[in-house]
C-alpha positions in Angstrom: 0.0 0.0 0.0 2.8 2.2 0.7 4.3 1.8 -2.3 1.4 2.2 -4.0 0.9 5.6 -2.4 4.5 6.6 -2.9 4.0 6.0 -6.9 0.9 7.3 -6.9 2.9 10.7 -5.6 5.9 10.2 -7.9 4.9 9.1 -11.0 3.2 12.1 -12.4 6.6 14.1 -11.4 8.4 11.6 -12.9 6.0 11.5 -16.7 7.0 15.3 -15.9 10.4 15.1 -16.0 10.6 12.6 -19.4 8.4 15.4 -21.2 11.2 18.1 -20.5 13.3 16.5 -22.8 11.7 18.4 -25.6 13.8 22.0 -26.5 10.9 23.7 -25.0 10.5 22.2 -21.7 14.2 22.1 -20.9 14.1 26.0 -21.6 11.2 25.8 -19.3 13.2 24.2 -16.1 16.0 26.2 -16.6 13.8 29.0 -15.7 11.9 27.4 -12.8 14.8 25.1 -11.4 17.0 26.6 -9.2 19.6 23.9 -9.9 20.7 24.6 -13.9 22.2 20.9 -13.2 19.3 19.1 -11.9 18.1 16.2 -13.9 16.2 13.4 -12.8 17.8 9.9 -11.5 16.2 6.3 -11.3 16.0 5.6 -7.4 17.0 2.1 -6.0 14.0 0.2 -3.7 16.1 -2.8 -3.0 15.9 -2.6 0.8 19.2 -4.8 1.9 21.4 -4.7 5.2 20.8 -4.1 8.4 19.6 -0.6 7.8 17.6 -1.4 4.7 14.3 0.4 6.3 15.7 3.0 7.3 17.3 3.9 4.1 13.9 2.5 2.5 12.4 5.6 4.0 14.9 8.0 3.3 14.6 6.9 -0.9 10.8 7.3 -0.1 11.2 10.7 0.9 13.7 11.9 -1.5 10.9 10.6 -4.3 8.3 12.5 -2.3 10.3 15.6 -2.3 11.0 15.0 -5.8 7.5 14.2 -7.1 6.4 17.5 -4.9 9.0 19.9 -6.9 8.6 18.4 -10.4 4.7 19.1 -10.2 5.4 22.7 -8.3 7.1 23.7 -11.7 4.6 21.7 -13.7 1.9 24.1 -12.5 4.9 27.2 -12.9 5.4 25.7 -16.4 1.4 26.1 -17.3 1.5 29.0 -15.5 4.3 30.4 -18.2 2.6 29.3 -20.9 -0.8 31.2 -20.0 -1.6 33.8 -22.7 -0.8 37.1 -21.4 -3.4 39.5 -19.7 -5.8 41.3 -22.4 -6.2 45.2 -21.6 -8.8 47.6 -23.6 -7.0 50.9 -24.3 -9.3 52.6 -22.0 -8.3 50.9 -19.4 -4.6 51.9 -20.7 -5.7 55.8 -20.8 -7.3 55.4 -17.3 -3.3 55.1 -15.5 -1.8 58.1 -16.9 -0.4 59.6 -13.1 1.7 58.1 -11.0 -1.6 58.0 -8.4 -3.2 55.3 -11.0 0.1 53.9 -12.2 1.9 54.9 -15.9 1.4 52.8 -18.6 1.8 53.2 -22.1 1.6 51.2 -25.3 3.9 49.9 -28.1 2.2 47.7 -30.7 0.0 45.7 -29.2 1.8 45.4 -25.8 1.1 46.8 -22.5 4.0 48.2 -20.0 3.4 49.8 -16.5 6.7 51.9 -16.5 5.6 53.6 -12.8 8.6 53.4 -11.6 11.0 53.9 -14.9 9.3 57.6 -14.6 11.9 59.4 -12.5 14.8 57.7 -13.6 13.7 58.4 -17.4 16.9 59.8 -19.3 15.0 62.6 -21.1 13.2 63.9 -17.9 10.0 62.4 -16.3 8.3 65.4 -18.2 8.2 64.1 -21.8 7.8 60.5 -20.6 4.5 61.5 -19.1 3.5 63.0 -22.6 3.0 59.3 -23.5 1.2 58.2 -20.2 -1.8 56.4 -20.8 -1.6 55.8 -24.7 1.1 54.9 -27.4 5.1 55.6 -27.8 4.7 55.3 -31.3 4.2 58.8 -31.8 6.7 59.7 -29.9 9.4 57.7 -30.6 8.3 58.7 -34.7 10.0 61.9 -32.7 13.1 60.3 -31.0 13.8 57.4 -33.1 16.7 57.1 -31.2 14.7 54.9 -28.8 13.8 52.7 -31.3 17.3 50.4 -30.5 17.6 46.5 -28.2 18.9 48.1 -25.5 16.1 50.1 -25.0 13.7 47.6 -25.9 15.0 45.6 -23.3 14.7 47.9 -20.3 11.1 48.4 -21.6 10.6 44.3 -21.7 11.2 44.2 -18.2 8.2 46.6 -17.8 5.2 44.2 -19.6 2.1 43.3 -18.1 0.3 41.9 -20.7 -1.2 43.2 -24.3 -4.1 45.0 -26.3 -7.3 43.4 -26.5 -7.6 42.1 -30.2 -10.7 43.3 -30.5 -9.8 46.9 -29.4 -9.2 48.6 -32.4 -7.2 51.2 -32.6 -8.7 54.7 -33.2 -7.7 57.1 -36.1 -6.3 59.7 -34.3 -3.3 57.6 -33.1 -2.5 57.9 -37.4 0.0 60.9 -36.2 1.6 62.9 -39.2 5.0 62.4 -39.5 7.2 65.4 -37.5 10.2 64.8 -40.2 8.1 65.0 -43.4 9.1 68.5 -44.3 12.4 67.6 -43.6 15.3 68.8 -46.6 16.2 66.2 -48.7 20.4 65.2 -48.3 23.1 64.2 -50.0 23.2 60.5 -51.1 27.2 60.6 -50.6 26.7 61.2 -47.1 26.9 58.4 -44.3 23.7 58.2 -42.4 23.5 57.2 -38.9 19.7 58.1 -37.9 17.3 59.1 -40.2 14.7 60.4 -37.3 16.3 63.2 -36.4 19.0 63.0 -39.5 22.1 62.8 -38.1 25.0 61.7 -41.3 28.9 62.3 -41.9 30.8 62.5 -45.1 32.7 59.3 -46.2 36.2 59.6 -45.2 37.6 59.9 -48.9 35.6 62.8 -49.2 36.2 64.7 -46.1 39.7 65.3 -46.5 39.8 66.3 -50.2 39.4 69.9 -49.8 40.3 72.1 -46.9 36.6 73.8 -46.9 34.2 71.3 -46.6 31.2 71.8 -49.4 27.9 72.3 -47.9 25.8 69.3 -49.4 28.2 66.9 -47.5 29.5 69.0 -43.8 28.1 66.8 -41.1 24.7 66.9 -40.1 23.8 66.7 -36.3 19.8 67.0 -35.4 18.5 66.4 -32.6 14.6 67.2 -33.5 12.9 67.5 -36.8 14.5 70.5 -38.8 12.1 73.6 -38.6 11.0 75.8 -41.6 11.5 78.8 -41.5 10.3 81.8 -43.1 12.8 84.3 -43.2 10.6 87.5 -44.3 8.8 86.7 -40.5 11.9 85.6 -39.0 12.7 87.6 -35.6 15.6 87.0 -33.0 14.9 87.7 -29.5 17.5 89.1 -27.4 16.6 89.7 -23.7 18.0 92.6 -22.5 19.3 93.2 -18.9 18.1 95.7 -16.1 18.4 99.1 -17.5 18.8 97.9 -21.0 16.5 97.2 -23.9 15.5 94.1 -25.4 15.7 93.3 -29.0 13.7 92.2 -31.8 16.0 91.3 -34.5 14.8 90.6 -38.3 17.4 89.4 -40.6 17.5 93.1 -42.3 18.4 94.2 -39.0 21.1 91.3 -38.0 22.6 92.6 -42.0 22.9 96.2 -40.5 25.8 95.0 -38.2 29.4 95.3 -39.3 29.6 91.8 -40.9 32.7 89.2 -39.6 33.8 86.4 -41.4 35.8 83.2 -40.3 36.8 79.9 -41.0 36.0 77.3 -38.1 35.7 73.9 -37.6 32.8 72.3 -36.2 33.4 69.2 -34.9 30.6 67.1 -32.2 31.3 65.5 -28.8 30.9 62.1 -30.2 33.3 61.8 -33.5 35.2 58.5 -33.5 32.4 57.2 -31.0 32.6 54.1 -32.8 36.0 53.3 -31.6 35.1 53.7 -28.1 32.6 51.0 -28.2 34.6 48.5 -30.0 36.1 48.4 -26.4 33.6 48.4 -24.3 29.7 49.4 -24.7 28.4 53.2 -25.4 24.9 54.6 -25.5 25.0 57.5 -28.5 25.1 57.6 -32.2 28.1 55.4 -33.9 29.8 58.6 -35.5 33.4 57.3 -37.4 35.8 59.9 -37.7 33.4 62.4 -39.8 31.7 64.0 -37.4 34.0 66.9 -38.5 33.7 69.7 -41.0 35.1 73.2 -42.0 33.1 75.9 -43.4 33.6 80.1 -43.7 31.1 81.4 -42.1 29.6 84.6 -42.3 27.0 87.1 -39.5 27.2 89.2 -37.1 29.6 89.5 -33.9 27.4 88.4 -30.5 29.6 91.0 -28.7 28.4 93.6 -30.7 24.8 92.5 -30.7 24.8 92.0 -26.9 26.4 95.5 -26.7 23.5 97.3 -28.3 21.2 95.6 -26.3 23.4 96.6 -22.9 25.2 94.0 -22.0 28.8 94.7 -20.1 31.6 92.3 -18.8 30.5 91.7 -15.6 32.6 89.9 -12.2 30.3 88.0 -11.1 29.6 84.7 -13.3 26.9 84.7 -16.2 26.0 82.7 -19.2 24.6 83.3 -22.7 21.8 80.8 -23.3 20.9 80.2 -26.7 16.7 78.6 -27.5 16.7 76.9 -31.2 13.5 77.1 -32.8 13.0 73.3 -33.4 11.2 72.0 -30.4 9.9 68.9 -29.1 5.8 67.8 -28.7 6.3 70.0 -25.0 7.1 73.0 -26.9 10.7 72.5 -25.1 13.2 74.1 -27.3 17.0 72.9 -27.7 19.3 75.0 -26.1 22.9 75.2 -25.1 25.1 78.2 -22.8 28.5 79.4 -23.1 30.1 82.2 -21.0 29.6 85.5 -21.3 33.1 86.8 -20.8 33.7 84.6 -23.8 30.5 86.0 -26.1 31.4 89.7 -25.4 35.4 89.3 -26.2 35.4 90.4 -29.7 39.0 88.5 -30.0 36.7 85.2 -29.2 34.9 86.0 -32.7 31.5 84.1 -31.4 29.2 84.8 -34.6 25.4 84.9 -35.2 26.2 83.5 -38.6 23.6 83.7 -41.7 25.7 82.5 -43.9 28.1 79.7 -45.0 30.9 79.1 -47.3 29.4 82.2 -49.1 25.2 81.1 -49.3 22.3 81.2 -46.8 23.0 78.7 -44.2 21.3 75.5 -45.8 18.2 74.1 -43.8 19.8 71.6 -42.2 22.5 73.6 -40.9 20.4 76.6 -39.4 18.6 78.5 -42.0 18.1 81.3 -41.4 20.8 82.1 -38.3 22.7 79.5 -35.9 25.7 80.6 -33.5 29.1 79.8 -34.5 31.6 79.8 -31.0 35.1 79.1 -32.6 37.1 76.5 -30.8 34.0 74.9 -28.9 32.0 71.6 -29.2 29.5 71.7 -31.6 27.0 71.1 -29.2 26.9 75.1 -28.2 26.5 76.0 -31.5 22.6 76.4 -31.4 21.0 75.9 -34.9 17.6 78.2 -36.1 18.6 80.5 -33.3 15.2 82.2 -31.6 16.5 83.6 -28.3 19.1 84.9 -26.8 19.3 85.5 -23.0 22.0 86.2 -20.1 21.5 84.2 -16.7 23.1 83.9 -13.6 23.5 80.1 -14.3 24.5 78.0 -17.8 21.2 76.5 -19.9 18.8 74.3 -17.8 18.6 72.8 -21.5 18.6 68.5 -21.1 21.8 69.2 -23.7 23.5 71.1 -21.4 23.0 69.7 -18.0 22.1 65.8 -18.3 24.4 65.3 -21.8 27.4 66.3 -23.4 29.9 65.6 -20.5 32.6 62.7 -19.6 33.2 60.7 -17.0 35.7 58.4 -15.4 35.7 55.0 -16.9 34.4 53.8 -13.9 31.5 55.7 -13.8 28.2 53.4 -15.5 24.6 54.4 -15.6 24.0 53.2 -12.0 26.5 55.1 -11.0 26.6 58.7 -12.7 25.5 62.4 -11.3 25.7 64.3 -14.4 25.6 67.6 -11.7 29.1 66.2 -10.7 30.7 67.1 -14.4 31.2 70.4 -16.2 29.6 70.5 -19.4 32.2 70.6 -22.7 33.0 73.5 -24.2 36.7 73.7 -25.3 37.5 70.3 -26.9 40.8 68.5 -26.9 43.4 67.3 -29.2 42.6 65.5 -32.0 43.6 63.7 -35.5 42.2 60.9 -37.8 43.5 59.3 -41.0 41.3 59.3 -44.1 43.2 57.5 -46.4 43.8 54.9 -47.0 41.1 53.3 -45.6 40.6 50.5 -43.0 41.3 47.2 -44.0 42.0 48.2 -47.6 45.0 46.8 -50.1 47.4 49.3 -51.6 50.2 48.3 -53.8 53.9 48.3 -52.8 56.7 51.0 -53.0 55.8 53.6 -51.5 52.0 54.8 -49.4 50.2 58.3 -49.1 48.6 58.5 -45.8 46.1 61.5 -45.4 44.5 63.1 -42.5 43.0 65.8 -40.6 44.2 67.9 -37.0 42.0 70.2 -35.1 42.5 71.0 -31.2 39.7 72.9 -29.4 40.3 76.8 -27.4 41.9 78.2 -30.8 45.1 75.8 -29.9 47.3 75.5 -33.2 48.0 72.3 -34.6 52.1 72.3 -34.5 52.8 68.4 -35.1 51.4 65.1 -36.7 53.7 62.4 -35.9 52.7 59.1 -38.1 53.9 55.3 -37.6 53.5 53.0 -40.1 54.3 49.6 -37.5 52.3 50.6 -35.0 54.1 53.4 -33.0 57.4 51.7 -32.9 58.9 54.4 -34.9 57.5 57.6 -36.4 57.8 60.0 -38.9 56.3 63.4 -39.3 53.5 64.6 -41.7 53.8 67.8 -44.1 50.7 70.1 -42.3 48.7 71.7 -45.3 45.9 74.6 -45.2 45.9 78.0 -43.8 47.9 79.0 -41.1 47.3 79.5 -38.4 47.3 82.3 -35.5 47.6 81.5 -31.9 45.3 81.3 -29.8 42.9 81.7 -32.2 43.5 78.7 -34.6 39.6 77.8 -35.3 40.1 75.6 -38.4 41.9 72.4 -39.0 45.2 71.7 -40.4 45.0 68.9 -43.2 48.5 66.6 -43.5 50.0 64.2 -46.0 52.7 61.6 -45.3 54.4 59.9 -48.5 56.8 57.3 -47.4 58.5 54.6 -49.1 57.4 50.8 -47.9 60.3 48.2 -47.4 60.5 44.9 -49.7 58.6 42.1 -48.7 56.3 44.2 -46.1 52.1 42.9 -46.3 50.8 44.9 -44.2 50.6 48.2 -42.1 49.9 49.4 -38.9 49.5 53.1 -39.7 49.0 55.3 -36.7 48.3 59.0 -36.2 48.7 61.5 -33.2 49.0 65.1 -33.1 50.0 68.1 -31.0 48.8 71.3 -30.3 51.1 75.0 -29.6 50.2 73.9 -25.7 52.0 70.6 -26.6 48.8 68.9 -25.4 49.2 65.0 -27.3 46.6 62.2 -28.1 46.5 59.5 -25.4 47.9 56.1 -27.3 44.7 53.8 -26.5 40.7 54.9 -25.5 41.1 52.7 -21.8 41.6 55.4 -19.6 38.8 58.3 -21.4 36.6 56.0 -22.1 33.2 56.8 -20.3 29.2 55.8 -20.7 28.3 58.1 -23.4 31.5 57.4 -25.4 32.9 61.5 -25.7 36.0 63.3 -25.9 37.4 59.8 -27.9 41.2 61.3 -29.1 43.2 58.1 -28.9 45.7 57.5 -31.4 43.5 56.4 -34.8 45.0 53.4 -36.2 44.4 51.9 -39.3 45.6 48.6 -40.7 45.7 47.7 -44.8 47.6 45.3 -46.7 50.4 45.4 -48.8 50.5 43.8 -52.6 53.4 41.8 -53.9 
C-alpha cells in the first residue's frame, strides 16, 4: 500500500520530468529550477542490510520531495505558458499619473513603466506626454529609442497586451514630424534618419580644406524647422536698465559683418572606436563627425552690446533657445560664458551665412551661433532667443548630456551635476586614407588626415607610424595658417613614405599636438566613459600590402 501511495505521488513528477526532454520544456526548467544541473535519477528500492528500512524511508522521501517539486514547476510551467493578460485601451488611458500607475503602449503590448518615470533619461516630463496611450508617436520623434537596449529595459516593464478586438482609433495615425524635412546628399553616411544625423565618407572629407555644404556633417536632434525668413525675428533679452531686441534678418545685416573659417566638430566623433572596447549609448559617429566651413554674420559681442550687456565679475551665461522644439514645446538649447560672447577676440558669430550662401536648412537657416574652438554642441541651430543668466542652460543638452566621466562611472553610478559640461575640446587627428582594411600596392604609401584642437590651440605636429608606433615620422601640415590662440580651423596633412620589400601589411597610426603641446593618449582605456565623448586616442588603421 505504501508503495502504491509513494508511486501514486511520484509518477506524475516523474512523466514530468521525461516530457522536458523536448527544447521547449528544458528551456522551461532552466527557468523554474534553481539547480541549472538538476536532472532526474532512477531511485533504487532494494531494501538490503541491516539498515535497509531505514534507508527504504529516506529513498521514499527523497521521491516525495521529488515528485512535490517536479509538479510545483509543472503548475509554474502552465502558468508560463498562459496567454498574457488582455487590456482595452481605455483601461490603458485610465493610468496616466503616478496616483493610478503609468502605462503606455507599443504595438499591441502593455507596460506599466511607474517606476522607470523618475529615472527616465530625457526627464520624467516628456515620458508623461506618453502616459496612458502609445510611444509610437513619440518615438516617430526620438527614433533614437527605437534600439535593443532600449527595448529591453522596456521588456522588463510588460504586463500583458491589447485586446484584439480593441481597435485602434484614427487619431493615433499621427503625421510624420520629419516630413518636411530637406532632402540630403546620397554621398553622405547616415547614422539616424529620425532626427537626420550623417557624416561624409572619409575619402571625401579630407579632399578639400573647406568642406562643401551638401556633404559638412549633419547633427539634429529634433525635426528641422522651416522657417520663413521674411517673419523671422531674434529675440535678445536685454538686462536691467537695458533694452530688449527684436531682430529681423534686415536688422542682423545692418551689423558690421565678420567672417571666419572654423571647424565644427561634435562631442561624439570617433564614438565608434570607443565602443569597439567596451559598450556606449550614442550615435556610432566614425571619424566624420567633423567639418570646416567660412562662415559669415554678425559679432554676439556687438549685438549684446546694443542691447546693454557689459563684462560683468560676477559669473553669467549666454543661453541660446533653437526654434526646433519637441511635442512640449521644449526648445533645444545650449550656454556658453559670457566673458567669452562679449570678447570680440573670441569672434562668437550669429552666422547667416556659410561658405558664401544662406545657411542650408539643415545647418540653421536662417541664423545659428558659430563659437570658434568649442563643441559643436553650443553651437545652437535656427537661433530664436538669446538670454543672459546667472546660471549656464537648464537645457537637457546642457546639464544631463554632453559631459565625460571616469571609466568607472556606469549608468547606475553617474550624477551628471558632478561634471562640467564641454565646451573647449581637446586634441585630435584621424586618418582618411587609405582606408581601414583596404590593399594598396607596394613602393611607396600616401597616408592623409585631418588635425584640429579645441580653445583656438594651433596644430604644430602630426607624428605618423606606419608599425604601429614603434617608430615615427612626421606629416607635411597643409591649409591656412594659423594664429595662436585663435587657430579655429583644421590643419589637413600628407605623409608619402616609401614601404620596405617584402612588407604585407601596415599598422598606420596617427597623433598630433597642439602650440600647448597637449598630445593624443595612445589607446581609449583610460577616457573611455558611458556616453562614449572626448574619444582622441591615437586612430589606427591597418591595410595590406600587394606583392
Amino acid at each position: 500500500m505504501l508503495l502504491l501511495l509513494l508511486h501514486r505521488a511520484v509518477a506524475p513528477g516523474f512523466r514530468q520530468a521525461y516530457r522536458l526532454k523536448s527544447t521547449p520544456a528544458r528551456l522551461c526548467i532552466r527557468a523554474c529550477c534553481t539547480n541549472d544541473s538538476f536532472q532526474p535519477q532512477r531511485s533504487s528500492f532494494t531494501f538490503s542490510g541491516d539498515n535497509s528500512s531505514t534507508r527504504g524511508w529516506r529513498v521514499m522521501g527523497t521521491l516525495l520531495g521529488l515528485g512535490a517539486v517536479l509538479a510545483c514547476h509543472d503548475q509554474q510551467c502552465r502558468a508560463s505558458q498562459e496567454s498574457p493578460r488582455r487590456y482595452t485601451r481605455e483601461e490603458v488611458k485610465s493610468h496616466s499619473s503616478p496616483e493610478t500607475g503609468v502605462w503606455v503602449t507599443l504595438g499591441c503590448e502593455v507596460f506599466d513603466i511607474t517606476e522607470f518615470v523618475d529615472i527616465h533619461p530625457g526627464g520624467a516630463s516628456k515620458l508623461m506626454l506618453a502616459a496612458g496611450g502609445p510611444l509610437e508617436p513619440f518615438w516617430a520623434l526620438y527614433a533614437v529609442h527605437n534600439q535593443p537596449h532600449v527595448r529591453e529595459i522596456l521588456a522588463q516593464y510588460k504586463i500583458g497586451e491589447l485586446s484584439p478586438d480593441d481597435k485602434a482609433p484614427s487619431i493615433l495615425k499621427t503625421s510624420d514630424p520629419y516630413a518636411d524635412d530637406p532632402i540630403r546628399h546620397s554621398a553622405l553616411k547616415v547614422n539616424t534618419q529620425r532626427p537626420f544625423n550623417a557624416e561624409p565618407p572619409p575619402e571625401l572629407l579630407t579632399e578639400n580644406y573647406i568642406t562643401p555644404n551638401p556633404i559638412f556633417f549633419t547633427r539634429n536632434h529634433l525635426p528641422v524647422p522651416n522657417v520663413d525668413p521674411d517673419t523671422y525675428r531674434l529675440n535678445v533679452v536685454g538686462p536691467p536698465g537695458g533694452q530688449s531686441l527684436c531682430l529681423s534678418l534686415d536688422d542682423l545685416y545692418q551689423f558690421p559683418k565678420h567672417e571666419i573659417t572654423v571647424t565644427l566638430q561634435c562631442a561624439g566623433n570617433r564614438r565608434s572606436e570607443m565602443t569597439q572596447f567596451k559598450e556606449v549609448r550614442g550615435l556610432e559617429w566614425s571619424l566624420g563627425a567633423i567639418s570646416t566651413a567660412r562662415w559669415a554674420g554678425a559679432r554676439l559681442c556687438d549685438v549684446l552690446a546694443q542691447a546693454g550687456y557689459q563684462l560683468c565679475e560676477t559669473e553669467a551665461h549666454v543661453c541660446f533657445e533653437g526654434l526646433d522644439s519637441d511635442p512640449t514645446g521644449t526648445a533645444y538649447g545650449a550656454s556658453i560664458p559670457l566673458a567669452r560672447a562679449m570678447d570680440p577676440e573670441a569672434e562668437v558669430l550669429l552666422a547667416y551665412e556659410m561658405n558664401g550662401q544662406p545657411l542650408p536648412r539643415d545647418h540653421g537657416f536662417p541664423v545659428r551661433v558659430v563659437v570658434p574652438g568649442v563643441v559643436g554642441a553650443r553651437h545652437v541651430k535656427w537661433l530664436g532667443k538669446v538670454s543672459v543668466e546667472p546660471e549656464e542652460s537648464f537645457s537637457h543638452w546642457q546639464r544631463r548630456d554632453y559631459k565625460g566621466f571616469s571609466p568607472s562611472v556606469d549608468w547606475d553610478t553617474v550624477d551628471f551635476d558632478s561634471a562640467p559640461s564641454i565646451q573647449e575640446l581637446p586634441i585630435q587627428s584621424a586618418i582618411t586614407q587609405p582606408k581601414e582594411g583596404e590593399t594598396i600596392g607596394s613602393g611607396e604609401v600616401t597616408v592623409k588626415g585631418y588635425a584640429w584642437s579645441g580653445g583656438g590651440r594651433a596644430v604644430v605636429r602630426v607624428d605618423v607610424s606606419l608599425d604601429g608606433g614603434l617608430t615615427w615620422q612626421v606629416a607635411e601640415l597643409e591649409g591656412e595658417e594659423q594664429r595662436a590662440r585663435k587657430a579655429w580651423a583644421w590643419r589637413l596633412w600628407h605623409l608619402q613614405a616609401p614601404l620596405p620589400a617584402g612588407i604585407k601589411e601596415l599598422n598606420i597610426v596617427c597623433k598630433a599636438v597642439d602650440e600647448s603641446y597637449n598630445v593624443q593618449p595612445d589607446t581609449v582605456a583610460p577616457i573611455w566613459n558611458l556616453r562614449g565623448v572626448l574619444n582622441n586616442a591615437w586612430h589606427r588603421v591597418h591595410v595590406h600590402v600587394t606583392p
